[in-house]
TITORZA-266057 format. One record per atom (N, C-alpha, C): x, y, z; residue in one letter. Coordinates in nm, 2 decimals. Example, Ala and Ser with C-alpha at 12.3 -4.5 7.8 and 13.67 -1.06 7.14 Angstrom:
BEGIN
<r east="1.32" north="-0.57" up="0.78" r="A"/>
<r east="1.23" north="-0.45" up="0.78" r="A"/>
<r east="1.32" north="-0.33" up="0.78" r="A"/>
<r east="1.28" north="-0.22" up="0.71" r="S"/>
<r east="1.37" north="-0.11" up="0.71" r="S"/>
<r east="1.29" north="0.00" up="0.79" r="S"/>
***
This chain:
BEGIN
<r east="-0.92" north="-2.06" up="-2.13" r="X"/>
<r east="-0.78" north="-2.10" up="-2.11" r="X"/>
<r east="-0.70" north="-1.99" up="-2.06" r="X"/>
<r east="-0.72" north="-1.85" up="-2.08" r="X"/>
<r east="-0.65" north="-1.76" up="-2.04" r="X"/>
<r east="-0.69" north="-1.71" up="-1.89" r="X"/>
<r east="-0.78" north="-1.74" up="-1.88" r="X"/>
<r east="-0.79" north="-1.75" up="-1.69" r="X"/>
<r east="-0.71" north="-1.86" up="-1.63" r="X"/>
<r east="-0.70" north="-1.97" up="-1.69" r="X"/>
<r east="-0.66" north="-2.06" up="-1.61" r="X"/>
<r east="-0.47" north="-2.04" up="-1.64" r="X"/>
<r east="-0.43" north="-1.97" up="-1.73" r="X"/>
<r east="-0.31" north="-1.96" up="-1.74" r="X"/>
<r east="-0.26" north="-1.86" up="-1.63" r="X"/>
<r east="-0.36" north="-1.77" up="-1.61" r="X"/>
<r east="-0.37" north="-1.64" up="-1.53" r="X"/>
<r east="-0.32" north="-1.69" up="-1.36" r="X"/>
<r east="-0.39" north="-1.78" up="-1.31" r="X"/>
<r east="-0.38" north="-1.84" up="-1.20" r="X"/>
<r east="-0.28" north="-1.96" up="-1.21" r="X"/>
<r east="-0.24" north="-2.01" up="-1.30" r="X"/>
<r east="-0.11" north="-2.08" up="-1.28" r="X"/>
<r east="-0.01" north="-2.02" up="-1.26" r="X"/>
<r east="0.00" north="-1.91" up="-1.33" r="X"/>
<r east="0.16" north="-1.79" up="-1.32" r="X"/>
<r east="0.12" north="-1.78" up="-1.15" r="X"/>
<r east="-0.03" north="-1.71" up="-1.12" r="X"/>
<r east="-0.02" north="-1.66" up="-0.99" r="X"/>
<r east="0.06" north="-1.77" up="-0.87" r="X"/>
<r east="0.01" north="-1.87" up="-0.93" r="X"/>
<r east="0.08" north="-2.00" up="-0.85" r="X"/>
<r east="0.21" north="-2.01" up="-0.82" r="X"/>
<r east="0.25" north="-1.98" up="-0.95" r="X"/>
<r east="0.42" north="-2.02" up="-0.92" r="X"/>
<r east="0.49" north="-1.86" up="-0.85" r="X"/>
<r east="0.43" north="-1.83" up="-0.81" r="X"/>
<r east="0.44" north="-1.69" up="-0.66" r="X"/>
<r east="0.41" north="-1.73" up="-0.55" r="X"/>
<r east="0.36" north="-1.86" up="-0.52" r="X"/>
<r east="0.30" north="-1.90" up="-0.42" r="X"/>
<r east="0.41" north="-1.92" up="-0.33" r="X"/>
<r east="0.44" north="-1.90" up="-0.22" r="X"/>
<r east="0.59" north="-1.89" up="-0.12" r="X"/>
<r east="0.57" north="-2.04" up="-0.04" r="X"/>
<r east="0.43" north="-2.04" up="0.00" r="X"/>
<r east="0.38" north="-2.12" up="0.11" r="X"/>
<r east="0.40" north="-2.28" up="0.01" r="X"/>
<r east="0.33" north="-2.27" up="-0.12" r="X"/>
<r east="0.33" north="-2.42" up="-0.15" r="X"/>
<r east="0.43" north="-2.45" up="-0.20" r="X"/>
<r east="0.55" north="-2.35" up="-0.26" r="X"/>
<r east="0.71" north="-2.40" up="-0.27" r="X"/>
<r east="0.79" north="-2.39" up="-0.15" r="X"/>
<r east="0.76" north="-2.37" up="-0.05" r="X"/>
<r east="0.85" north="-2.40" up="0.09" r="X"/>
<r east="0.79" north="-2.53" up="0.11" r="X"/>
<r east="0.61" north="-2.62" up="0.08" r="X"/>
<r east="0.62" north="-2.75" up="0.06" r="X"/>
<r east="0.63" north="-2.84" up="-0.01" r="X"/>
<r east="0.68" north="-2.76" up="-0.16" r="X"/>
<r east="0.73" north="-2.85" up="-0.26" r="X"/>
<r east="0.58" north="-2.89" up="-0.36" r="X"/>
<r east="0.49" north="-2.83" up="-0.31" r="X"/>
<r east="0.37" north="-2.88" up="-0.38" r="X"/>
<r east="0.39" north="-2.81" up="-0.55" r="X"/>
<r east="0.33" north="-2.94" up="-0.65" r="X"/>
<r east="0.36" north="-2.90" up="-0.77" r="X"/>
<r east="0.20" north="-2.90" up="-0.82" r="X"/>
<r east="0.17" north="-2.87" up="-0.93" r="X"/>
<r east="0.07" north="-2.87" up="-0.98" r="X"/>
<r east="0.04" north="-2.93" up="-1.10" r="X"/>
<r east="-0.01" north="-3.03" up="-1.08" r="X"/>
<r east="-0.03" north="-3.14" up="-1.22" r="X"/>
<r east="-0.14" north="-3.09" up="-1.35" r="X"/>
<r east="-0.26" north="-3.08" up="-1.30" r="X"/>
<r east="-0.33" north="-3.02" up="-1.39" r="X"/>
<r east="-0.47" north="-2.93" up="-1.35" r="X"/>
<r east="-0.50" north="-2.87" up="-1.40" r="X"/>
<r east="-0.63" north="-2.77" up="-1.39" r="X"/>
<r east="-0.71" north="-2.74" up="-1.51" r="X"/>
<r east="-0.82" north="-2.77" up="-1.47" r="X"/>
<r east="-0.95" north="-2.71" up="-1.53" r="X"/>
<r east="-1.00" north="-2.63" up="-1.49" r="X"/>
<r east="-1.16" north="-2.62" up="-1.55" r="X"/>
<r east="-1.23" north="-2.50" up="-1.47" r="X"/>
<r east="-1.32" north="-2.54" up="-1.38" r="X"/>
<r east="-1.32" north="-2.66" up="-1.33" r="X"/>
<r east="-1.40" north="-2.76" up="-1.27" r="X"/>
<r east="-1.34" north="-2.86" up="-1.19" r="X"/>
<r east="-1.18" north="-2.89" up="-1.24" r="X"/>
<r east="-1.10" north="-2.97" up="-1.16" r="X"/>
<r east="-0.98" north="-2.98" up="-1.15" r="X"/>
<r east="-0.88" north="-3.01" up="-1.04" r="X"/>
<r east="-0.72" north="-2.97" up="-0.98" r="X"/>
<r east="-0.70" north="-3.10" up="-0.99" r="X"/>
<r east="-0.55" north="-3.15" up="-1.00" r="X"/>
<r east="-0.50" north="-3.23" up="-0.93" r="X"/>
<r east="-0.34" north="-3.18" up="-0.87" r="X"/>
<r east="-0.30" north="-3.20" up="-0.78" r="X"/>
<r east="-0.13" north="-3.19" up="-0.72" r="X"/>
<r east="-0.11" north="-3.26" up="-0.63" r="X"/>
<r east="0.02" north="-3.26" up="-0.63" r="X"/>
<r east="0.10" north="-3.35" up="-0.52" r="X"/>
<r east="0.22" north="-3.28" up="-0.47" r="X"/>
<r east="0.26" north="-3.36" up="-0.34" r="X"/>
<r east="0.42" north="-3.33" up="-0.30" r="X"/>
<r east="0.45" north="-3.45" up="-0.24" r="X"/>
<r east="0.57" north="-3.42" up="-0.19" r="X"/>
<r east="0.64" north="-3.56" up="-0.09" r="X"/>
<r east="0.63" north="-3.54" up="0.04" r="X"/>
<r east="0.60" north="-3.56" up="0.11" r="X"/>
<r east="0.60" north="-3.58" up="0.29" r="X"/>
<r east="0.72" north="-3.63" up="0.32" r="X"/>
<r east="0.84" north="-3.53" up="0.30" r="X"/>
<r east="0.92" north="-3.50" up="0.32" r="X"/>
<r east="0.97" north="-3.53" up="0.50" r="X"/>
<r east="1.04" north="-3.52" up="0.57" r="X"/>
<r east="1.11" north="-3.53" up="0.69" r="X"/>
<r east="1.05" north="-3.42" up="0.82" r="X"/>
<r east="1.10" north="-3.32" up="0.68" r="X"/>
<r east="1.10" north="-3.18" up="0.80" r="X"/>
<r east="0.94" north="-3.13" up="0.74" r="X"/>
<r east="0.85" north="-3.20" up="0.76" r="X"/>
<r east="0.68" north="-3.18" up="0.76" r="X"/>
<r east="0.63" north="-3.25" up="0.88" r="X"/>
<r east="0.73" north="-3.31" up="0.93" r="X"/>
<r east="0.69" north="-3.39" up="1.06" r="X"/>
<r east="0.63" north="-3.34" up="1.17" r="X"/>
<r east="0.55" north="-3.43" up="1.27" r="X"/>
<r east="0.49" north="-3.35" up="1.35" r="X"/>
<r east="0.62" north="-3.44" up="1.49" r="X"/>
<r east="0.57" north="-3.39" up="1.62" r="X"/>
<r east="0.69" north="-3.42" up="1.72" r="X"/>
<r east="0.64" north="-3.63" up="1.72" r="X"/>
<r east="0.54" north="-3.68" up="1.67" r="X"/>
<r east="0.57" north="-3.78" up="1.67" r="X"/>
<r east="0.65" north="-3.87" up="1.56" r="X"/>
<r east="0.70" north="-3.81" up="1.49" r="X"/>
<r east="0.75" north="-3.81" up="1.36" r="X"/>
<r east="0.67" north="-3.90" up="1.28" r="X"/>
<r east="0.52" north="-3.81" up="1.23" r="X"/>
<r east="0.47" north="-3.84" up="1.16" r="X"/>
<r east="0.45" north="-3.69" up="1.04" r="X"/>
<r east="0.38" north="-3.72" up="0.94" r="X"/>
<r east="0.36" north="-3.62" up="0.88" r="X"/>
<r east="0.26" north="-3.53" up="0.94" r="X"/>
<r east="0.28" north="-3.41" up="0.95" r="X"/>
<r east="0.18" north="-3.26" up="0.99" r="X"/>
<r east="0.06" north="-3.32" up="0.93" r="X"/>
<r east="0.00" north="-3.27" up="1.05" r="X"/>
<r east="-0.17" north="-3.25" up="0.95" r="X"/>
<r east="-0.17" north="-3.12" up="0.91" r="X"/>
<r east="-0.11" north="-3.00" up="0.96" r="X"/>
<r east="-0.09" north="-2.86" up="0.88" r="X"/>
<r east="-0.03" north="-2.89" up="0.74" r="X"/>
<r east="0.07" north="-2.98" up="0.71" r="X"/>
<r east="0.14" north="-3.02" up="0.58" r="X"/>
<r east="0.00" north="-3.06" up="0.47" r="X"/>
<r east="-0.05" north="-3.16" up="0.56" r="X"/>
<r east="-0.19" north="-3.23" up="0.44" r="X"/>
<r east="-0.30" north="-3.14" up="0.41" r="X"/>
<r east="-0.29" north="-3.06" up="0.52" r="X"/>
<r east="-0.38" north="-2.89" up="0.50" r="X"/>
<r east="-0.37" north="-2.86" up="0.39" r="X"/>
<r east="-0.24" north="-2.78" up="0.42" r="X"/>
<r east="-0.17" north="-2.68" up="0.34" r="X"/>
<r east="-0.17" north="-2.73" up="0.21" r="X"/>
<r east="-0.15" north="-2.88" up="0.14" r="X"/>
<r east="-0.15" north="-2.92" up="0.04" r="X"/>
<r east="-0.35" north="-2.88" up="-0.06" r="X"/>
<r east="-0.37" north="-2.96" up="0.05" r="X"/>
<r east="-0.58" north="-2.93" up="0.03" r="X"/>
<r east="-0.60" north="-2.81" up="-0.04" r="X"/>
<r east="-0.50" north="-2.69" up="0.04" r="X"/>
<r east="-0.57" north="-2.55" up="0.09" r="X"/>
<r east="-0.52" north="-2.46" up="-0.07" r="X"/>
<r east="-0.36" north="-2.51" up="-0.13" r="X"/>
<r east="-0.34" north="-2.49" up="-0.19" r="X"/>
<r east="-0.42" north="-2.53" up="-0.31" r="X"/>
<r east="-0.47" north="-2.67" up="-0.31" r="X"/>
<r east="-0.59" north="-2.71" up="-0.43" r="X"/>
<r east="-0.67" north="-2.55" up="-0.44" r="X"/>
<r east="-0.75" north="-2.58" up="-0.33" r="X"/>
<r east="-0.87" north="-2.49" up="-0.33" r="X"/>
<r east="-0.84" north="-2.38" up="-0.38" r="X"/>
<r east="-0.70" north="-2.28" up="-0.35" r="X"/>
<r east="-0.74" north="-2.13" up="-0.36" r="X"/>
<r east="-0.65" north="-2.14" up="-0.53" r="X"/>
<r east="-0.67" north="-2.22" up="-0.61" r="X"/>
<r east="-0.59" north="-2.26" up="-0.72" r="X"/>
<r east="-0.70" north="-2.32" up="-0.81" r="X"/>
<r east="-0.80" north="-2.42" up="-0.78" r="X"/>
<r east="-0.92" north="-2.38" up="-0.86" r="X"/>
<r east="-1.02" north="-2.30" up="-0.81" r="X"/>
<r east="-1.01" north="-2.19" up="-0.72" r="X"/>
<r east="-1.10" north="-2.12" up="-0.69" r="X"/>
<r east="-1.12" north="-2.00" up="-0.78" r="X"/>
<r east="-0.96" north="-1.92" up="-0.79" r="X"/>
<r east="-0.96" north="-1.79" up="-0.80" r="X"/>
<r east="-0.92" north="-1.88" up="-1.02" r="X"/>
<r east="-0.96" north="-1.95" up="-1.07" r="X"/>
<r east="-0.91" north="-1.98" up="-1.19" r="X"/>
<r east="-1.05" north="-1.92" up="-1.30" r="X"/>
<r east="-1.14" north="-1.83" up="-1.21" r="X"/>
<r east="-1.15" north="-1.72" up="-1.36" r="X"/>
<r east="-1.14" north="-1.62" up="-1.38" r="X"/>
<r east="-1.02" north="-1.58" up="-1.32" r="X"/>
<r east="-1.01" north="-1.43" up="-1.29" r="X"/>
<r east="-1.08" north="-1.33" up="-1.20" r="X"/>
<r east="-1.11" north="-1.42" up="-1.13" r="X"/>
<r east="-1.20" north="-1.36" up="-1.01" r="X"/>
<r east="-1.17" north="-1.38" up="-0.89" r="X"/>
<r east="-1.09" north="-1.30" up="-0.81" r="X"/>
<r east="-1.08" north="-1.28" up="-0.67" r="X"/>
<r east="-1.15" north="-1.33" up="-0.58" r="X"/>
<r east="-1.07" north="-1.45" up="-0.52" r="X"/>
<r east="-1.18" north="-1.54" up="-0.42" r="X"/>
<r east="-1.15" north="-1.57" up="-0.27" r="X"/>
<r east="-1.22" north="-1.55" up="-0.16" r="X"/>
<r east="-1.19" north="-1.57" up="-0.04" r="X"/>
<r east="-1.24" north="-1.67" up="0.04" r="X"/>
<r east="-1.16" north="-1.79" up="0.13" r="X"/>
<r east="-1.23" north="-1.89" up="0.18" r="X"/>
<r east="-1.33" north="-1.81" up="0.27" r="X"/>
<r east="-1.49" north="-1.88" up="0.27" r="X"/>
<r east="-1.51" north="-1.88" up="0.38" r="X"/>
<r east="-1.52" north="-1.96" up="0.45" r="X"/>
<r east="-1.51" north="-2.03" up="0.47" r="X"/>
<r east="-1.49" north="-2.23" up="0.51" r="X"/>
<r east="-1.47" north="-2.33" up="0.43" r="X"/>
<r east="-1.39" north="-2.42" up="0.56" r="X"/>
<r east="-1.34" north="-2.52" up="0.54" r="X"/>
<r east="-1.31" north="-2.67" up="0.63" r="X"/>
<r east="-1.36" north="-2.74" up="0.59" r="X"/>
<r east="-1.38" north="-2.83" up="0.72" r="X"/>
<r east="-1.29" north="-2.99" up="0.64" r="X"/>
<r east="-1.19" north="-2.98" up="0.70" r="X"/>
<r east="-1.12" north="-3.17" up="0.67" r="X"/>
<r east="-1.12" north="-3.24" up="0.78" r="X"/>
<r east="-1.16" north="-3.34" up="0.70" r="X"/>
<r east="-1.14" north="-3.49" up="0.78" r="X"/>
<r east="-1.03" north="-3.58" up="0.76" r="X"/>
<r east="-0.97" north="-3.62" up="0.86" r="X"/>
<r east="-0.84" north="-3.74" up="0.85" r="X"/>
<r east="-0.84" north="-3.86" up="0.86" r="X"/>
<r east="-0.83" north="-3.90" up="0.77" r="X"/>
<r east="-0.87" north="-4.06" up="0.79" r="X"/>
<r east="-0.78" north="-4.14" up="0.80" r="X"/>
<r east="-0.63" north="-4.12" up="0.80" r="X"/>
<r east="-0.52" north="-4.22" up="0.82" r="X"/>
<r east="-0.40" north="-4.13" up="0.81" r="X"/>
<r east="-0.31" north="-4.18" up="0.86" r="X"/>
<r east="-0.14" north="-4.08" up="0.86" r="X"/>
<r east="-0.07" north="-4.17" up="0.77" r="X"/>
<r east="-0.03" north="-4.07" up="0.64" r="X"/>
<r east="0.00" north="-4.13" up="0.54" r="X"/>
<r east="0.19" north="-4.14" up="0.63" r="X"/>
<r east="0.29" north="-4.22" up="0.57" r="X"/>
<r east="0.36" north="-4.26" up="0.58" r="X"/>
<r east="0.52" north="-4.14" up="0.53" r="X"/>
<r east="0.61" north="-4.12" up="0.62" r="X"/>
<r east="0.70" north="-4.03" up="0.59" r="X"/>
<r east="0.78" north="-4.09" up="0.41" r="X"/>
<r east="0.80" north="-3.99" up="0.36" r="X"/>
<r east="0.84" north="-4.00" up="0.21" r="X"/>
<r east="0.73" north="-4.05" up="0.11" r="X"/>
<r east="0.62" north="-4.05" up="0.15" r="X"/>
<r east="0.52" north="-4.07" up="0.07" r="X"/>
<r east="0.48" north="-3.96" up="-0.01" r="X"/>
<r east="0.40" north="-3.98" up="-0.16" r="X"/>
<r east="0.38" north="-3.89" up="-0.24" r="X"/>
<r east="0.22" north="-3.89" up="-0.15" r="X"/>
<r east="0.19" north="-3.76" up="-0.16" r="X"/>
<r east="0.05" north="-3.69" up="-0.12" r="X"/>
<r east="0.00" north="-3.65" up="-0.25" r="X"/>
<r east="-0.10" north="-3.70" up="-0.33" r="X"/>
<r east="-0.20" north="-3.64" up="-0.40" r="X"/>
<r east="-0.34" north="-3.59" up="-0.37" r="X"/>
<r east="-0.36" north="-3.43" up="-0.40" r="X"/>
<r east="-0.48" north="-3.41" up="-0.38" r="X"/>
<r east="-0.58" north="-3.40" up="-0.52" r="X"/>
<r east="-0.71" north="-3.44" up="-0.52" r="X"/>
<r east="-0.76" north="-3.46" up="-0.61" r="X"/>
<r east="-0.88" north="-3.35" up="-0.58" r="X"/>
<r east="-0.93" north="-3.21" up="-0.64" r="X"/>
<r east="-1.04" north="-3.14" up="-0.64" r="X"/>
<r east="-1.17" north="-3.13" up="-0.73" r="X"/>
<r east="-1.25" north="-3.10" up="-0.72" r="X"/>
<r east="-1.33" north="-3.09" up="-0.83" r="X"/>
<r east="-1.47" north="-2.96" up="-0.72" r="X"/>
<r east="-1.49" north="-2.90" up="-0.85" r="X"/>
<r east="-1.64" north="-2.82" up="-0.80" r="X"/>
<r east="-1.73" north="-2.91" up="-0.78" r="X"/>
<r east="-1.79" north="-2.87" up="-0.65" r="X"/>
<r east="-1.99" north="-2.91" up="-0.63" r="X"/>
<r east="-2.08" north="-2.81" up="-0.71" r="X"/>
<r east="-2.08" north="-2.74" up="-0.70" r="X"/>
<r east="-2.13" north="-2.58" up="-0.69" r="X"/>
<r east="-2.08" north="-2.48" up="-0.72" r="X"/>
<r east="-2.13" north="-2.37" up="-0.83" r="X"/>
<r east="-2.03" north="-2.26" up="-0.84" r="X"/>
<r east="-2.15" north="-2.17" up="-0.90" r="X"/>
<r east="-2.15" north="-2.06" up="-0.84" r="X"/>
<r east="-2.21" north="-1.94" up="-0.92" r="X"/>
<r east="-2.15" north="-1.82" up="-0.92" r="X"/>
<r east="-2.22" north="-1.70" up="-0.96" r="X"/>
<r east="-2.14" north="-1.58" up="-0.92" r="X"/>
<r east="-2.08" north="-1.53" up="-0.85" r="X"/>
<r east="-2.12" north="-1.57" up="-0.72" r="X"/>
<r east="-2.07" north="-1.50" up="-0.59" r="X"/>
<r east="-2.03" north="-1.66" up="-0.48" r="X"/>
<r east="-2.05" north="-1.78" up="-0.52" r="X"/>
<r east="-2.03" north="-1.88" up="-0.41" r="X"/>
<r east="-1.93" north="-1.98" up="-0.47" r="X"/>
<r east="-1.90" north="-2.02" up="-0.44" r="X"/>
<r east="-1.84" north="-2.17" up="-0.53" r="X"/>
<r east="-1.81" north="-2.23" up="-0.37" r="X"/>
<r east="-1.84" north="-2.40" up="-0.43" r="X"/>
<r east="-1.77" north="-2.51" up="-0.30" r="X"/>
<r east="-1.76" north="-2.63" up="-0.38" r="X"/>
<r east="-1.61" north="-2.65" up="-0.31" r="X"/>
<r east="-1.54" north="-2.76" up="-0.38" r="X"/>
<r east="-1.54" north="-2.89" up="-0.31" r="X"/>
<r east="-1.51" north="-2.99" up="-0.33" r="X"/>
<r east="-1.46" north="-3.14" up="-0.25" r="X"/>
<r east="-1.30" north="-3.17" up="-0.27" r="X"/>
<r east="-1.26" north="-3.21" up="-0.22" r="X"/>
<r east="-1.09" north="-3.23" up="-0.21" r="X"/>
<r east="-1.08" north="-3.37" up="-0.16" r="X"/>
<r east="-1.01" north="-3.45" up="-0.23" r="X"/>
<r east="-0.98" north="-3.61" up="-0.19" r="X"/>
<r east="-0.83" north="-3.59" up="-0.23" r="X"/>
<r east="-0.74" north="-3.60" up="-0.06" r="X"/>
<r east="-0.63" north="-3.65" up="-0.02" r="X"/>
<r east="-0.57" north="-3.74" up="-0.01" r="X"/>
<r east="-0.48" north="-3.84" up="-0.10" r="X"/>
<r east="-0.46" north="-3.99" up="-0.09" r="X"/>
<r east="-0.32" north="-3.95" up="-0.13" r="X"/>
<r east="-0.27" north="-4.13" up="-0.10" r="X"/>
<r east="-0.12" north="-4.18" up="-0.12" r="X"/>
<r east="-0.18" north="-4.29" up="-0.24" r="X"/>
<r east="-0.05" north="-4.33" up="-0.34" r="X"/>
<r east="-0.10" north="-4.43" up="-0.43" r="X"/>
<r east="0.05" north="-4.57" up="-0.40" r="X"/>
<r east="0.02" north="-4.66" up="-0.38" r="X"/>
<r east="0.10" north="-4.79" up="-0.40" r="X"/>
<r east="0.05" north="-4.86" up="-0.39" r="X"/>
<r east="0.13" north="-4.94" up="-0.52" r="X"/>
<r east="0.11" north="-5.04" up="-0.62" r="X"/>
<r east="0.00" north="-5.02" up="-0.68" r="X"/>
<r east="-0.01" north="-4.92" up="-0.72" r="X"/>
<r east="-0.20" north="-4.86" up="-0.80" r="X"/>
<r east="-0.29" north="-4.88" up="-0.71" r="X"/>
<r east="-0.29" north="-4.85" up="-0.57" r="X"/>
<r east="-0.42" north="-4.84" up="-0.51" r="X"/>
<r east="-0.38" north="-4.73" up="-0.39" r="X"/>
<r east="-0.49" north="-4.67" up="-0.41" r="X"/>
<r east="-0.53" north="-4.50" up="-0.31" r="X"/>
<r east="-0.54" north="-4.56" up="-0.22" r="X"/>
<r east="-0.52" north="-4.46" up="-0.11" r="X"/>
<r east="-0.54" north="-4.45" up="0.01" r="X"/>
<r east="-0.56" north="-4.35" up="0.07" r="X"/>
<r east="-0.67" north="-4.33" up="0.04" r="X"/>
<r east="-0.75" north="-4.19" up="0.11" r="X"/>
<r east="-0.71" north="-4.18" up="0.27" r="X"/>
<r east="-0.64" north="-4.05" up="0.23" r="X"/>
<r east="-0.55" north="-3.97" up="0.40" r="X"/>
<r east="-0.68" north="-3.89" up="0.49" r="X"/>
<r east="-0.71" north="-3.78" up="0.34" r="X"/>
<r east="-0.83" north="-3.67" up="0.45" r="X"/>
<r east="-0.91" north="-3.66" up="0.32" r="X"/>
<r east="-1.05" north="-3.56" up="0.37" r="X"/>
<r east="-1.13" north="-3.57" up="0.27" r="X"/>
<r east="-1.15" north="-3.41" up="0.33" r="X"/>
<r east="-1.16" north="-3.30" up="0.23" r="X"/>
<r east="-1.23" north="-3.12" up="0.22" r="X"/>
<r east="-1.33" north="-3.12" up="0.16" r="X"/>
<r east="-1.41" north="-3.00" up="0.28" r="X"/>
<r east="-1.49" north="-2.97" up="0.17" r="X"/>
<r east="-1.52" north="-2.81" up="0.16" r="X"/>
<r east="-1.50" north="-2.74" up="0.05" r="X"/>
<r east="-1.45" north="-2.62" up="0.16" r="X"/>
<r east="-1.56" north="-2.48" up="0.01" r="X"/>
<r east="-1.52" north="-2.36" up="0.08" r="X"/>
<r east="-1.70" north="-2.29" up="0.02" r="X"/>
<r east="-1.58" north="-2.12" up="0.02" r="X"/>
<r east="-1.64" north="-2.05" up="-0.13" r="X"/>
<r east="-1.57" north="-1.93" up="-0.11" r="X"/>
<r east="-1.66" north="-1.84" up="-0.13" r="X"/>
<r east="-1.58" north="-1.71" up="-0.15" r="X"/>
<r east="-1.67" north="-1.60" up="-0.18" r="X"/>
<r east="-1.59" north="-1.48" up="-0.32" r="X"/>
<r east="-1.66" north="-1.53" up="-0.42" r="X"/>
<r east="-1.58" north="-1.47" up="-0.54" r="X"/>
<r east="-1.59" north="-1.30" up="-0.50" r="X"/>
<r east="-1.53" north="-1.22" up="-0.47" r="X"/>
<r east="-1.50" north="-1.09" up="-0.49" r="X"/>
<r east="-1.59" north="-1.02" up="-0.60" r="X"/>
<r east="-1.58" north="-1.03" up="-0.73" r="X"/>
<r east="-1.58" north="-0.99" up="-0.84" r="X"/>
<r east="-1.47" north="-0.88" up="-0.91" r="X"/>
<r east="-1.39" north="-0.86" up="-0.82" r="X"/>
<r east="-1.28" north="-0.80" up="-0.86" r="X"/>
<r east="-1.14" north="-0.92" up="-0.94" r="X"/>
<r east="-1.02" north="-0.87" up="-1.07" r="X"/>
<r east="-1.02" north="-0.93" up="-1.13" r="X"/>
<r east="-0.90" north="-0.95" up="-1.09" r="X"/>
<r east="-0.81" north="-1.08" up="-1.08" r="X"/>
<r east="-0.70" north="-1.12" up="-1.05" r="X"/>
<r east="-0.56" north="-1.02" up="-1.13" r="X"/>
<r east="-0.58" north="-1.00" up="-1.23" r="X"/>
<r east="-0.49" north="-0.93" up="-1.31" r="X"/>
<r east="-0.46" north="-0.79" up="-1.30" r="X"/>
<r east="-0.58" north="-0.78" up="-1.20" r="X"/>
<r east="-0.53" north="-0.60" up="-1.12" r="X"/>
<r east="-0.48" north="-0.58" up="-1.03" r="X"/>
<r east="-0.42" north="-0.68" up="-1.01" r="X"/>
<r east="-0.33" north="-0.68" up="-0.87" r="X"/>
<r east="-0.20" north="-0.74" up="-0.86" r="X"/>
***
């Protein structure tokens, strides 16, 4: 628990996912979930929501259960798929969980959806692979 409190504080330093409003619902050591709103000004010139926006939401998952045991972690890849343009003012939830994790590797799965009337609608799908450092989050 004290790792994962470790990387929540580091969170709320995060500049990039509070300029998109992304909040953080819950974390384990094995699984994320957050959301934000697809806000106006996330738009792309068709005035739809950014796919940099639905990124940036994924990307934020990832480096949030990545680096959650005190262990310095760096993407090495990352690959999403888009499977529909969710709707302007819609809530975006991303849903994570680990595949794989050892000392030096971890790769996660990320499922991006909107929810109305109690049913998902999967936006994009991540799948994305890091490289733990072994150096410790709290020394820096």
């Amino acid at each position: 628990m004290k790792n994962i409190k470790i990387v929540k504080d580091k969170f709320k330093e995060d500049n990039f996912a509070d300029k998109l409003g992304i909040v953080l619902d819950e974390l384990s050591e094995d699984s994320i979930r957050m959301h934000m709103r697809l806000d106006p000004s996330l738009n792309n010139f068709y005035n739809r929501p950014h796919g940099g926006a639905i990124y940036g939401l994924a990307d934020a998952a990832f480096s949030v259960i990545g680096n959650n045991s005190n262990n310095i972690s760096v993407a090495v890849e990352c690959s999403i798929s888009y499977h529909c343009s969710p709707e302007n003012g819609d809530i975006l939830y991303v849903e994570g969980k680990a595949i794989s994790v050892s000392k030096r590797i971890g790769t996660y799965l990320f499922t991006l959806y909107t929810l109305k009337d109690e049913k998902k609608t999967i936006v994009a799908t991540m799948k994305s692979t890091l490289y733990r450092t072994g150096k410790p989050i709290t020394d820096n």
